[in-house]
C-alpha positions in Angstrom: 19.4 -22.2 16.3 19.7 -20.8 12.8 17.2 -19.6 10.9 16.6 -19.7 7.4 15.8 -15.9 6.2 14.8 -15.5 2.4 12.9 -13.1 0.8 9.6 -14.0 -1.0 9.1 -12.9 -4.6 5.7 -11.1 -3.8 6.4 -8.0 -5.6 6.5 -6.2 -2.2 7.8 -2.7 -3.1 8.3 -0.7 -6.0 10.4 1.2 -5.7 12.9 0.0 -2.9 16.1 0.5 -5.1 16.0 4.3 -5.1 18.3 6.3 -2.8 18.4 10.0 -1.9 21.5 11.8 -1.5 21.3 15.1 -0.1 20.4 16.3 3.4 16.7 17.6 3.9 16.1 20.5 6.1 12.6 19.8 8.1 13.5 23.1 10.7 9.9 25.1 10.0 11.6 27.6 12.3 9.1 30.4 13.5 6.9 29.8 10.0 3.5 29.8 10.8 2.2 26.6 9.8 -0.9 26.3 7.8 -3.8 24.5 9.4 -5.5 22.0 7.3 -9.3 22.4 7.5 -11.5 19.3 9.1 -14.5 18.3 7.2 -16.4 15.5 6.3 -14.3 15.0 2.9 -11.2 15.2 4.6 -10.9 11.2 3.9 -11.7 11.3 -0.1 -9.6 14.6 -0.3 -6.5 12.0 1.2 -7.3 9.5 -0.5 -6.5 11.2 -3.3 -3.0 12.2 -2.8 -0.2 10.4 -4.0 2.7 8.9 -2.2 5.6 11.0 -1.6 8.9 10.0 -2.7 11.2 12.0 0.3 9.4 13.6 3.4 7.3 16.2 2.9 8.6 19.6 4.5 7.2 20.7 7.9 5.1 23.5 6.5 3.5 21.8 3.5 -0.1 22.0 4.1 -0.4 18.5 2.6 1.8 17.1 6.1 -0.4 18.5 8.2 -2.6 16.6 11.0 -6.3 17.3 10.1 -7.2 19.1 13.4 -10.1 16.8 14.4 -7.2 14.0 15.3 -5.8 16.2 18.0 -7.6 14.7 20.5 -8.4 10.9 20.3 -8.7 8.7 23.3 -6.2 5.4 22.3 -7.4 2.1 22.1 -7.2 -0.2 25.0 -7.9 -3.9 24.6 -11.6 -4.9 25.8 -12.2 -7.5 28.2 -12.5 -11.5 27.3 -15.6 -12.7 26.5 -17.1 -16.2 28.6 -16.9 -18.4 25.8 -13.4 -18.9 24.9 -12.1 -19.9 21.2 -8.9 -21.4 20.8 -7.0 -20.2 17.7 -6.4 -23.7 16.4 -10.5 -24.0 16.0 -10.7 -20.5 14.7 -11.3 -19.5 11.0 -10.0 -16.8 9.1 -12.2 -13.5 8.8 -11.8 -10.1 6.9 -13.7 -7.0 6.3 -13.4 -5.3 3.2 -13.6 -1.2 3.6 -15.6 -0.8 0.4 -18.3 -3.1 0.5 -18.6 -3.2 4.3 -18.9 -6.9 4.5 -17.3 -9.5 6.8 -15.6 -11.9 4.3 -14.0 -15.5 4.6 -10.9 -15.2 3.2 -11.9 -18.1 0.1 -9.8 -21.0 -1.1 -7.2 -20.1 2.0 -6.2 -23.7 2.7 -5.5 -24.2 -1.5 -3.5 -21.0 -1.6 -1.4 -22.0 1.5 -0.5 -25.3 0.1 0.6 -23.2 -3.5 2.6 -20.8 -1.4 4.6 -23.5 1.0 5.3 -25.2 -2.4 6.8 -21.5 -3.8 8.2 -20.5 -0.2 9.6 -23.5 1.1 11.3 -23.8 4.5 11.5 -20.1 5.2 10.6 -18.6 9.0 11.3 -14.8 8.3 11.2 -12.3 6.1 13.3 -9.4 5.3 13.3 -6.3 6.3 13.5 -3.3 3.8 14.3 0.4 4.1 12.6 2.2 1.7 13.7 4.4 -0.6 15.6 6.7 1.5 19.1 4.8 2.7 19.5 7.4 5.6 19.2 4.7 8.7 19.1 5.7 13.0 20.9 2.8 14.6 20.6 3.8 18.1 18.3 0.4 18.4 21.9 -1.4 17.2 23.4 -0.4 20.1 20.6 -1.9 22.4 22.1 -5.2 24.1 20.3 -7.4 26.7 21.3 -5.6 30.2 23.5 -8.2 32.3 24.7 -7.5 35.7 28.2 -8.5 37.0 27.6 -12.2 36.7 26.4 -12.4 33.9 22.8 -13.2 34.0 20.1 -11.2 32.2 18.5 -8.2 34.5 14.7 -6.8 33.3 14.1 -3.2 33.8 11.6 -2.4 36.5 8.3 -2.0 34.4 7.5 0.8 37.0 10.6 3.1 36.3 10.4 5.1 32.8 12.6 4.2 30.0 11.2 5.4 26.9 13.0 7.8 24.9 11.2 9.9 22.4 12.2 9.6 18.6 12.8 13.0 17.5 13.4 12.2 13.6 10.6 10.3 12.5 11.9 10.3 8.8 15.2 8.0 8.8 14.9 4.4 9.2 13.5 2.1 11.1 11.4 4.9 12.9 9.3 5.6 9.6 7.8 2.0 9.4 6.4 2.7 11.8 2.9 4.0 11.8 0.1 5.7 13.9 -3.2 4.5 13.4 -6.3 7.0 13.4 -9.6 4.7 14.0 -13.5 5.4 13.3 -15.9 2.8 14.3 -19.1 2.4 13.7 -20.9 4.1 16.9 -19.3 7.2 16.3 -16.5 6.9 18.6 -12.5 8.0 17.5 -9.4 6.1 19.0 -5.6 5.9 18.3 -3.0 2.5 17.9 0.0 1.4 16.3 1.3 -0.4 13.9 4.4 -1.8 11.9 4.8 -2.0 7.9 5.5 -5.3 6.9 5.4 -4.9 3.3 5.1 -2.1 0.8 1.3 -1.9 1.8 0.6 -4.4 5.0 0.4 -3.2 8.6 0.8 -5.7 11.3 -1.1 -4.3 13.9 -3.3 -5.3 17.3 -6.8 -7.1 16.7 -8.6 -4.6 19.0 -7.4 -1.9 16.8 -9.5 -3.4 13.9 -12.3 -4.9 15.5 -14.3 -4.7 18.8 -18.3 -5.3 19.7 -18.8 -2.7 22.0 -18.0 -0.1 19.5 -19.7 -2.0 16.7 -17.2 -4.5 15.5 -15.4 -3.7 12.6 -13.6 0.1 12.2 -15.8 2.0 9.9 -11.9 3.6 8.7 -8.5 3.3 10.0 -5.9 6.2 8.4 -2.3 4.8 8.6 0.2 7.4 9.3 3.8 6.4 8.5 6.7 8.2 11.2 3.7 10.5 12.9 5.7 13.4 14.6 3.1 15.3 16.7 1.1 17.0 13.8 4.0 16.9 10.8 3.0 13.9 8.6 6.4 13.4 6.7 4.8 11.2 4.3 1.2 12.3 4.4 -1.4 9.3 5.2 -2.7 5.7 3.5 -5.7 4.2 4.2 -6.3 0.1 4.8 -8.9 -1.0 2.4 -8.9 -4.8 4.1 -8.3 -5.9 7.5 -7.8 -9.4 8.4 -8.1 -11.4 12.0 -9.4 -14.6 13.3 -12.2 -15.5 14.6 -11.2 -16.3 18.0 -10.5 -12.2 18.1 -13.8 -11.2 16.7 -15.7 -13.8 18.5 -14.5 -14.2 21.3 -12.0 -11.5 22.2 -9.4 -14.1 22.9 -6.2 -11.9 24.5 -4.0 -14.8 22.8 -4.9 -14.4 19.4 -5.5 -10.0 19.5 -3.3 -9.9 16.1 -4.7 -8.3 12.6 -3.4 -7.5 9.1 -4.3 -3.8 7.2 -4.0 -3.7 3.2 -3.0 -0.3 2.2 -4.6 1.5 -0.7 -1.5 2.3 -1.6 2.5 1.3 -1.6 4.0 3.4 0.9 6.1 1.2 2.1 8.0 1.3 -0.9 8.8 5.0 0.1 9.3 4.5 4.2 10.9 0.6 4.3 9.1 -2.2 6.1 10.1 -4.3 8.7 11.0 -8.1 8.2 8.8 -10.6 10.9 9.2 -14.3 11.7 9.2 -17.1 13.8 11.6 -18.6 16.5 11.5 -21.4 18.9 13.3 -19.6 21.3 13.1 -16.4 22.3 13.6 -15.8 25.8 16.6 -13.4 26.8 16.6 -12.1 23.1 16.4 -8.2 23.4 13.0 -6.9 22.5 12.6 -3.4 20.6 9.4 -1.3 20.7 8.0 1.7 19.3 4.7 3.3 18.9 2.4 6.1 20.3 2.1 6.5 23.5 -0.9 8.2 25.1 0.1 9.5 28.1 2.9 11.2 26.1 3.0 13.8 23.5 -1.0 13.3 23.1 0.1 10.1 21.9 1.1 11.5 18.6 4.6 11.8 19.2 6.7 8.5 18.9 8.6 6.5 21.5 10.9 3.4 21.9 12.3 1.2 25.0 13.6 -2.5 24.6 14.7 -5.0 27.1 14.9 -8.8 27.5 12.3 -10.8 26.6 11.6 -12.1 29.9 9.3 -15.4 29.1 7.6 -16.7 26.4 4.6 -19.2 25.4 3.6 -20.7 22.1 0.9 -17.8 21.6 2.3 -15.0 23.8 5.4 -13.1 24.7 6.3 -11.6 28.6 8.6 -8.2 28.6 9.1 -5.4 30.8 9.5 -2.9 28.2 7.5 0.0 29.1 4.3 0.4 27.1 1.0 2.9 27.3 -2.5 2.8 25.7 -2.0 3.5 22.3 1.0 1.7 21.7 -1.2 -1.7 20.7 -0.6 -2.9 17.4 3.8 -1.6 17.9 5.8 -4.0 16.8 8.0 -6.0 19.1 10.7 -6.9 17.3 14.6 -8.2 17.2 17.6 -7.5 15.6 19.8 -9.7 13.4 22.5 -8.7 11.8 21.4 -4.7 11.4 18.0 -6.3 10.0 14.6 -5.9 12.1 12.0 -8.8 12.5 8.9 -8.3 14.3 8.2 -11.5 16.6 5.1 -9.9 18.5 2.7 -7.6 18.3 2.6 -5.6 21.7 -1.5 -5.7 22.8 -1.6 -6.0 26.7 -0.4 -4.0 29.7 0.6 -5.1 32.9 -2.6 -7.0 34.4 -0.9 -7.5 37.8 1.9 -10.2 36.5 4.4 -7.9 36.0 4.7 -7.8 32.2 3.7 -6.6 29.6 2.5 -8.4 26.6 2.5 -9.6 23.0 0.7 -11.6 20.7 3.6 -14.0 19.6 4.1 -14.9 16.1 4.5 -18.6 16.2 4.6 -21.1 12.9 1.1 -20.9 12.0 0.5 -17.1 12.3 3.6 -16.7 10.3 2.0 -19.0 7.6 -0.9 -17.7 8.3 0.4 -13.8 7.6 2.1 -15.0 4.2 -0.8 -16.6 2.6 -2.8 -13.3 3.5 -0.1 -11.1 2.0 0.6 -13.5 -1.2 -3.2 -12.7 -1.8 -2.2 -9.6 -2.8 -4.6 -7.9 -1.6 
């Protein structure tokens, strides 16, 4: 099948033409490495720091982990409610970080009709890589495993094939983002997520919203290429998440999917992925990364792909190995050297044998352009 990709003319990034030349040196050797001092400004003092144009170096204060993030329990997706909502007679919600109010995204259905008119027949994006050209293709490489016939084999989801990113500041490994959460009981916790514009994270709904800790995250930091405490290009915060209701209703595994608004364009410094929709995905290799938290503390970054194994309108089926903390990780494809998220990875093994993601069919990939042509 082909499929039309086109770019959208959203004024996504601002600076995506500038390239580095040079090699950076990030070896802090035996410096001591100053400790950046938790406290209950430590948000506003972020906040306030503007977006780096090349990684910062290892010892820079500023790159620094704030030390009360050293230990946060990751999120794991909470259990389906009775009542059960079906996407289709779900309504758009948002939460806006400033006012603390739930919001319905107004005038959606007019906006969507202005944007198909502007967009046209388009099911993808493109990807971007920032403005640093250096790129890590070891995911290029990655071909669906076949045995000697021929036929697709699956990795045993039991047997470990993760491999730990060591350089978090190349390409595509710095779109990708650790999430620090505060809700509203008090409670910490730690996701993933994947830049999809120069200042949208696709991410998991459970990482944005759930009751039992008081609905919507009071904060969620976004840190771009984590590597353990070295923030190469410091932190952004989301200023508007976005869901449906059948997630903050009803909990409804199939539609666990939401959409962070940065406070800032820092995607224009570390790339963003490109995401779509396909009819047919099964057998296409599947890529993932995120933050694991049964290793490195779950701030240190790790990828596995393999064949998607099966696939429904609202879900995909994989064996690529996965750990709380990696909700929200992209699950994406590769065409042509580009990356396109087609999932976003939110469920374990529940005693199928796979592990899962929310798909992106048609009318989530609609549904995530209007939001993002919103422009805010």
């Amino acid at each position: 099948m082909k499929t039309k990709i086109a770019t959208l003319g959203l004024s996504l990034g601002l600076a995506a033409g500038i390239a580095f030349s040079g090699a950076f040196n990030f070896n802090a050797g035996a410096q001591s490495i100053p400790q950046r001092k938790a406290s209950p400004q430590h948000e506003q003092i972020e906040r306030l720091q503007p977006v780096p144009l090349k990684p910062m170096e290892k010892n820079d204060p500023k790159a620094q982990l704030a030390p009360e993030w050293l230990n946060v329990a990751e999120e794991v997706a909470p259990a389906q409610k009775g009542a059960s909502i079906t996407e289709e007679a779900a309504t758009e919600v948002a939460f806006n970080t400033v006012t603390k109010q739930e919001e319905a995204p107004a005038n959606m259905l007019n906006l969507r009709r202005r944007v198909m008119q502007v967009r046209g027949d388009v099911t993808a994006t493109t990807s971007n890589v920032g403005a640093d050209a250096r790129v890590d293709d070891q995911d290029q490489k990655a071909e669906p495993q076949k045995d000697a016939n021929g036929n697709l084999v699956a990795s045993v989801i039991g047997a470990d094939n993760r491999v730990n990113i060591t350089d978090t500041t190349v390409y595509p490994w710095r779109a990708i983002t650790k999430l620090l959460v505060r809700w509203p009981n008090g409670q910490t916790g730690g996701c993933s997520g994947t830049m999809i514009a120069s200042r949208y994270v696709l991410t998991a709904g459970h990482c944005v919203h759930q009751d039992s800790k008081g609905g919507w995250a009071s904060s969620i930091e976004v840190v771009p290429g984590l590597d353990g405490t070295y923030r190469p290009y410091g932190s952004a915060f989301a200023s508007y998440y976005r869901s449906v209701t059948a997630w903050t209703e009803d909990q409804n595994p199939e539609a666990d999917y939401a959409l962070l608004t940065l406070d800032r364009h820092i995607g224009s410094t570390v790339g963003w992925f490109g995401y779509g929709n396909w009819s047919d995905l099964e057998g296409v290799t599947g890529h993932l990364a995120g933050y694991p938290g049964d290793l490195g503390s779950g701030r240190e970054m790790y990828y596995d792909y393999d064949p998607i194994a099966d696939t429904n309108d609202k879900r995909l089926f994989y064996r690529i190995d996965t750990f709380n903390g990696q909700s929200g990780s992209g699950v994406y494809r590769k065409i042509d050297g580009n990356r396109y998220v087609m999932g976003v990875h939110a469920y374990g093994n529940t005693g199928d044998g796979y592990n899962k993601a929310t798909r992106i069919n048609g009318s989530r990939f609609d549904r995530i352009q209007d939001w993002i042509a919103t422009g805010y």
